[in-house]
C-alpha positions in Angstrom: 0.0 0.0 0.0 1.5 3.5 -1.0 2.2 6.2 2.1 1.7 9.6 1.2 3.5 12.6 3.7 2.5 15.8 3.4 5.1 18.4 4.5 2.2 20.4 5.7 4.7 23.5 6.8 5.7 23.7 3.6 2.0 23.6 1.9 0.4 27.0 1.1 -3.1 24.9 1.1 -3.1 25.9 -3.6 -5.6 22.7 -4.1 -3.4 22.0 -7.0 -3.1 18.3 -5.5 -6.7 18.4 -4.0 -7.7 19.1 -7.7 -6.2 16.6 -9.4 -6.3 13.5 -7.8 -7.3 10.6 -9.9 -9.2 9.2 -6.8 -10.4 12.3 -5.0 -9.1 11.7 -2.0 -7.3 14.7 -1.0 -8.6 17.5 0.3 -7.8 21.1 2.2 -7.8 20.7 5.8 -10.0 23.0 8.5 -6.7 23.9 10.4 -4.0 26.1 10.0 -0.4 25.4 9.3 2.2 27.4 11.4 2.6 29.8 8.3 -1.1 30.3 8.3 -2.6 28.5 5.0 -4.7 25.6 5.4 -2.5 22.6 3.8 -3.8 19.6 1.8 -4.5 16.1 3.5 -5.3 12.6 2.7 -9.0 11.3 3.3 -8.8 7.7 2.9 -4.9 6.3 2.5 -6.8 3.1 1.4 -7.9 4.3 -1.8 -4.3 5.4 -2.8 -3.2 4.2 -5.6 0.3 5.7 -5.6 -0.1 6.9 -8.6 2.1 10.2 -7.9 -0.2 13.1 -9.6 -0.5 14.9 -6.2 3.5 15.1 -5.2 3.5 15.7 -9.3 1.4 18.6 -9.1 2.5 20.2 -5.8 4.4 23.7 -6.8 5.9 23.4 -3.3 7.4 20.0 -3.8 5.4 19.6 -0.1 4.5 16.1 -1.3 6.4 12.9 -0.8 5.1 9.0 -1.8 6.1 6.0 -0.8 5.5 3.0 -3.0 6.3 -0.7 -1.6 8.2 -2.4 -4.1 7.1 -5.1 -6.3 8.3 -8.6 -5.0 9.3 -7.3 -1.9 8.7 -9.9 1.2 6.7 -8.8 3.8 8.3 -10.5 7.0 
């Protein structure tokens, strides 16, 4: 399952990522980052399919994901 990390300090809350996700499950949060925008978050991690278009997008490069790599063992 792909993580996404948001480097929400670093976010100035655009919706560029929010916009453009192929599975709509981003979306501007209700609080405030410590530079005052509202940043981006993930809804439903579940639904990811690490398909990349959000960290793509992000002018702020505030976006980071983390795909598990095929064949690797889970032990």
């Amino acid at each position: 399952m792909p993580t996404v990390k948001f480097e929400e300090t670093r976010c100035k809350g655009c919706g560029l990522c929010v916009h453009f996700c192929p599975q709509k499950i981003l979306r501007i949060s209700g609080r405030l980052n410590p530079k005052g925008f509202f940043p981006a978050e993930l809804v439903d991690e579940t639904k990811c399919t690490g398909c990349m278009t959000c960290a793509r997008m992000c002018p702020d490069i505030a976006i980071e994901v983390y795909r598990e790599k095929k064949g690797a063992s889970r032990g």
